[in-house]
C-alpha positions as CSV (number, residue, x, y, z in Angstrom):
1,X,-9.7,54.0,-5.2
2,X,-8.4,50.6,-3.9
3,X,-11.6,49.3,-4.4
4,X,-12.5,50.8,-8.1
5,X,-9.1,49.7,-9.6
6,X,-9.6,45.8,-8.6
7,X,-13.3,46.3,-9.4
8,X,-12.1,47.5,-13.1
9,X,-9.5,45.0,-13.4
10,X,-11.1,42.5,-12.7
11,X,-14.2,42.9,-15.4
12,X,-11.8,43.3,-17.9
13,X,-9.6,39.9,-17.2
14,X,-13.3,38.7,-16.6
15,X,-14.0,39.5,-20.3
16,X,-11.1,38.3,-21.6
17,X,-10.5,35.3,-19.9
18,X,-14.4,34.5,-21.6
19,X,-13.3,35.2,-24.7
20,X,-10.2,33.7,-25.2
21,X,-11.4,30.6,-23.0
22,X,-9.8,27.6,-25.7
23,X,-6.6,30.0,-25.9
24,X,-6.2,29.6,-22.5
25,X,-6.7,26.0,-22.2
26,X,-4.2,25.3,-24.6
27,X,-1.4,27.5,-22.4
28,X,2.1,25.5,-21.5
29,X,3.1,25.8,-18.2
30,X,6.1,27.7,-18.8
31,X,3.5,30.8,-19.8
32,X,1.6,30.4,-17.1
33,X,4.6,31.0,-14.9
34,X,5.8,34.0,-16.3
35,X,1.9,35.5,-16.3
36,X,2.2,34.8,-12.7
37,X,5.1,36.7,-12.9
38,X,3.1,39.2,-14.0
39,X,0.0,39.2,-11.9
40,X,2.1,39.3,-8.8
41,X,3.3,42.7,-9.6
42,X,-0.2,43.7,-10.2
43,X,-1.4,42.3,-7.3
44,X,0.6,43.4,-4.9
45,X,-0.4,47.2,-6.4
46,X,-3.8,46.1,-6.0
47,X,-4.7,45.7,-9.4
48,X,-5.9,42.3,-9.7
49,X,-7.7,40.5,-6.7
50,X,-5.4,36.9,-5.8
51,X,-8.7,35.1,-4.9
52,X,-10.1,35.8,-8.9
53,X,-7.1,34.6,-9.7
54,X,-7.3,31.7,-8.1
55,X,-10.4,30.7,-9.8
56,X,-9.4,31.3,-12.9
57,X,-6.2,29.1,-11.8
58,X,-8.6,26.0,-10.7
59,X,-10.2,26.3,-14.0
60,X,-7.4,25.9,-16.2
61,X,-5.0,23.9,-13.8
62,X,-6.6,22.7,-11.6
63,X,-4.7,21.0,-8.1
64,X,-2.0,22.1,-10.4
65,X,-2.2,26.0,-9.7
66,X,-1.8,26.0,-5.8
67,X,2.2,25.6,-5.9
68,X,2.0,29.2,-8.4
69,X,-1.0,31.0,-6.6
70,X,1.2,30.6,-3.2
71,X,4.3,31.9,-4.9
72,X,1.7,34.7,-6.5
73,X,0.5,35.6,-2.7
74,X,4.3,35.8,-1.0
75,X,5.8,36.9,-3.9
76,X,3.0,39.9,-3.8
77,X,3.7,40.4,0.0
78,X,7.5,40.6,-0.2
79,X,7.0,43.2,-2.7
80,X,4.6,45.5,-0.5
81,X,7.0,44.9,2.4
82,X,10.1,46.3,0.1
83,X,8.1,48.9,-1.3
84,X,6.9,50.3,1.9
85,X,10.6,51.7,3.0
86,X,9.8,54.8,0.5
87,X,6.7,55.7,2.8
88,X,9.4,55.6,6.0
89,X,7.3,53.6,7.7
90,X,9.3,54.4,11.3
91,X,8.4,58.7,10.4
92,X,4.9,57.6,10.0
93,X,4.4,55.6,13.4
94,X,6.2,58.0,15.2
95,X,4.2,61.2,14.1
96,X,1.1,58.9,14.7
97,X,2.3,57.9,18.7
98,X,2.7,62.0,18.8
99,X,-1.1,62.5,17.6
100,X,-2.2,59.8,19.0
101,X,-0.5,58.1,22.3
102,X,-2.7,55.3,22.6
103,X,-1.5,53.9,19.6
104,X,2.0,52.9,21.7
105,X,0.3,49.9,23.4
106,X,-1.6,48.7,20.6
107,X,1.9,48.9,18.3
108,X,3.2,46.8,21.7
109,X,0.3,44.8,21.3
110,X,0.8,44.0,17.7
111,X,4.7,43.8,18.7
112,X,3.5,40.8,20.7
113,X,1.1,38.9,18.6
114,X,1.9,39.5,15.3
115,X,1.9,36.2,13.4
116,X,-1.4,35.9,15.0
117,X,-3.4,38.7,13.9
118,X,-1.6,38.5,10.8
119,X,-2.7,34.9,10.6
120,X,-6.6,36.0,11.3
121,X,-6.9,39.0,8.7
122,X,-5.1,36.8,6.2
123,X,-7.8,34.1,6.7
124,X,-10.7,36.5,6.1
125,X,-11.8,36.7,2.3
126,X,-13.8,39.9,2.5
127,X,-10.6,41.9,3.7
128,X,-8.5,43.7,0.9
129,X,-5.4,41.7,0.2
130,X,-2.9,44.5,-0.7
131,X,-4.0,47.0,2.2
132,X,-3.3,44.6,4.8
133,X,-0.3,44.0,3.3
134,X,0.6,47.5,3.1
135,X,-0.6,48.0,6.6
136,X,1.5,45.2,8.4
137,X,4.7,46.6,7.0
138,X,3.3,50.3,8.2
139,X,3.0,48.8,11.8
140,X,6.5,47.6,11.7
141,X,5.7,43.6,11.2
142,X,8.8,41.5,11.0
143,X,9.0,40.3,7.2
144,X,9.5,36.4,8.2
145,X,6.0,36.8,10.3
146,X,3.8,38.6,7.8
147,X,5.2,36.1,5.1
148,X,4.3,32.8,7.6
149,X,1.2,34.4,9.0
150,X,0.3,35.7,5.4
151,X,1.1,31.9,3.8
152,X,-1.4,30.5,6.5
153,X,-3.8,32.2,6.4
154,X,-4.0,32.5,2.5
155,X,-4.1,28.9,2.5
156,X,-8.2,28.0,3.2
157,X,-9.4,30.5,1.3
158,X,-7.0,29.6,-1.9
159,X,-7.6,26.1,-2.0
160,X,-11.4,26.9,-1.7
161,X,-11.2,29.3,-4.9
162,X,-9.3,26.4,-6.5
163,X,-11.6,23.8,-6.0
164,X,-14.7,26.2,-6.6
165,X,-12.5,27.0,-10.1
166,X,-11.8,23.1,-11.1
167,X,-15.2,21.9,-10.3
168,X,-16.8,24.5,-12.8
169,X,-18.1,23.4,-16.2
170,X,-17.9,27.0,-17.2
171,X,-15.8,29.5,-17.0
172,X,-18.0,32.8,-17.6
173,X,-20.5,31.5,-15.0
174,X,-18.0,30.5,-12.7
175,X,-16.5,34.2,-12.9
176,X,-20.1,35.7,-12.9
177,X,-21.1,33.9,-9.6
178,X,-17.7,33.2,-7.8
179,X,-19.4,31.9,-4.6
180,X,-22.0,29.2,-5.9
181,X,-23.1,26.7,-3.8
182,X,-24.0,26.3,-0.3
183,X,-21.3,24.4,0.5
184,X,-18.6,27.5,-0.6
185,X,-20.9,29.9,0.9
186,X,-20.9,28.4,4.2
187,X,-16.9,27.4,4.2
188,X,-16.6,31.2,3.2
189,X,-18.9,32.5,6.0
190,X,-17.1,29.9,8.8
191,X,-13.9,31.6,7.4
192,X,-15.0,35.2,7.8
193,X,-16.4,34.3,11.4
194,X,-12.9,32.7,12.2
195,X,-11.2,35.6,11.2
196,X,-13.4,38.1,13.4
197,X,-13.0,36.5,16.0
198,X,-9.6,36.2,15.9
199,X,-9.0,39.9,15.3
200,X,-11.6,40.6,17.7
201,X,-9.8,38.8,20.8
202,X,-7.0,40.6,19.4
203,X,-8.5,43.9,20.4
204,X,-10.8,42.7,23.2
205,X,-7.4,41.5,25.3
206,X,-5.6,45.1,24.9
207,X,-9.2,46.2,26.1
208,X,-9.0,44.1,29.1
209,X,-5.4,45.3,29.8
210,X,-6.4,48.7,29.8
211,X,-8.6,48.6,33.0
């Protein structure tokens, strides 16, 4: 379902962003912020995919978007982190330690390194912005590390969807093929094998400890 929804969302902002393309162009700032408003309600419900919008930013704004897609991303995480008290996140981790002990020293584990991992699966582009999100404040993250380990690791991959987003010359071919050129594709790859590896010594360490 988290995957539809964005899927949806996204082909319809797709559309409409093509269509209203001079509209758009001829946008004050001062709508532009309360949109983003907007979108980072809807993305932090999963409803609209930051990195798309961060395209559609470089295309309009340019260099100009980054100071609005950052407030987007935290604004988005501070949200999921509020909202994830009515799940009881503390009932939850407890009945899962119950089911399943060896979840205790990966919790510690986490406990431990958290603006790190939070760093790596931030940096990945292929991983689902609000689950992680939604995850983090499950596993009992401190707010001020997922937002500084969320904020750097959104970083790369933003300004790359920025820059992909101002050098296009076309806005329904720049939505249609978001990852054109060899240059994006292997700044996106290096970011994706970064972000493995960082989550993978994550687990490979607790592994280790275990013996």
């Amino acid at each position: 379902m988290l995957t539809i929804i964005p899927l949806v969302t996204t082909s319809l902002a797709t559309a409409w962003a093509i269509g209203h393309e001079s509209e758009l162009r001829n946008w004050p700032l001062e709508y532009w912020v309360l949109v983003t408003l907007g979108l980072t309600v809807a993305s932090s419900f999963a409803l609209t995919p930051p990195t798309f919008l961060a395209l559609v930013y470089g295309y309009f704004l340019g260099w100009a978007a980054l100071p609005l897609l950052f407030g987007l991303n935290i604004g988005a995480i501070a949200i999921v982190f509020g909202l994830s008290g009515f799940l009881q996140p503390d009932s939850v981790r407890k009945y899962l330690v119950q089911v399943y002990p060896k979840v205790t020293s990966l919790l510690n584990r986490f406990y431990q390194n958290q603006l790190r991992l939070i760093f790596f699966t931030k940096l990945s582009p292929v991983l689902p912005f609000a689950v992680t999100n939604l995850f983090f404040a499950m596993a009992g993250a401190r707010f001020r590390q997922v937002i500084a380990g969320g904020t750097l690791g959104m970083i790369p991959r933003t300004v790359l969807a920025v820059w992909a987003g101002k050098e296009a010359q076309d806005i329904a071919y720049l939505l249609e093929h978001p990852n054109e050129g060899l240059s994006t594709k292997i700044f996106i790859l290096v970011l994706i094998i970064i972000s493995t590896l960082g989550i993978g010594y994550f687990f490979r360490e607790k592994k280790s400890l275990d013996r």
